[in-house]
C-alpha positions, 0 to 999 in steps of 0.5 A: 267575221274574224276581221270585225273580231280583231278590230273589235278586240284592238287595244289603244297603242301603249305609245298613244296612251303615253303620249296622250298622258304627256298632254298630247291633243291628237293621242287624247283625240285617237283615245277618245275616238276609240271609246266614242262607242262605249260612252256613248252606249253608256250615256245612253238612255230611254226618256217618255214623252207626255203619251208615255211614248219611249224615246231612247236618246244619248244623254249629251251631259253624262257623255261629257261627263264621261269624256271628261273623266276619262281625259283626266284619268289619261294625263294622271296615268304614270308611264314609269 
């Protein structure tokens, strides 16, 4: 239980960030990895189909979307 506690609770290496910032595939790759979890339980959503059955699904666009922004707000970070 203490073990999932810390991994849970691990931060994104400041070094990964950086380098991420500076336009680092494999840094942006390892950021978004570890977000992977968290957008996809943002992007996730509750769609009904004909006979109001409740399907709940990962809303591919939105996921992007977020992917995205958080790309963008990476090589807009000043490590200075």
């Amino acid at each position: 239980m203490n073990e999932i506690k810390q991994r849970k609770n691990r931060l994104v290496p400041y070094e990964i960030i950086v380098a991420a910032s500076e336009g680092d595939i494999e840094a942006v790759g390892t950021v978004l990895d570890h977000y992977t979890g968290y957008i996809t339980t943002l992007s996730t959503r509750v769609l009904f189909d004909e006979y109001g059955n409740s399907h709940v699904c990962v809303d591919e666009d939105l996921r992007r979307r977020i992917e995205a922004k958080l790309v963008a707000k990476l090589l807009l970070f000043n490590a200075s």
